[in-house]
N, C-alpha and C positions, 0 to 999 in steps of 0.2 A: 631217147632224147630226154631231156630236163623239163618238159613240158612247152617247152618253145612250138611252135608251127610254123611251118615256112608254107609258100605257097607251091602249086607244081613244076611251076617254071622256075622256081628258087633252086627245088629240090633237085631238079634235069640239070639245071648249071651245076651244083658243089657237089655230083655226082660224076658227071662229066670230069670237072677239075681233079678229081680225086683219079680218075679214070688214067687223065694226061701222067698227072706226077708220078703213080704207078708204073705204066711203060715209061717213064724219063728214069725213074729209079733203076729196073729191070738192064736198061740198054747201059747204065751208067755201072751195073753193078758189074755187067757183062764184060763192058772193058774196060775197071780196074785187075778183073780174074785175068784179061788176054794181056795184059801188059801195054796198054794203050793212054800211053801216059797216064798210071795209076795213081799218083797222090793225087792231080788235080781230079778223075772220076769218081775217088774214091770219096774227097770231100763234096764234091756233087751230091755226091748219093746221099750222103750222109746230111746234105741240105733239104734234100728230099725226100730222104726218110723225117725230117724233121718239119719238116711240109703238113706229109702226111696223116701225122698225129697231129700235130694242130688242129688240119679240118675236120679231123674225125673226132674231135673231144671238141670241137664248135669255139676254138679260140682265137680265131685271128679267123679278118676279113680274106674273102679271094683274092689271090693277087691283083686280078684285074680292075677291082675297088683301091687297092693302094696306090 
């Protein structure tokens, strides 16, 4: 981290979240490969991979905060 601290229960939630959007990536990735209407999964994913980096470089609030 950059020297920020969160508290524990901060840290169990954008843990958690980060947890969710992983399995929503995975299950999204899964069915753009089965052909399960793959543009719209495929963009999913790829909103989710974009998710993903966000809260991991600490740039954007939880969704749940928006």
């Amino acid at each position: 981290m950059d020297g920020r601290r969160c508290c524990e229960s901060a840290c169990y939630d954008h843990a958690q979240q980060r947890s969710l959007y992983r399995h929503a990536l995975n299950a999204l990735l899964l069915a753009s490969r089965s052909g399960c209407d793959s543009a719209m999964a495929r963009e999913l994913a790829e909103r989710c991979a974009e998710i993903l980096r966000d809260a991991d470089e600490g740039d954007r609030q939880p969704v749940v905060m928006r």
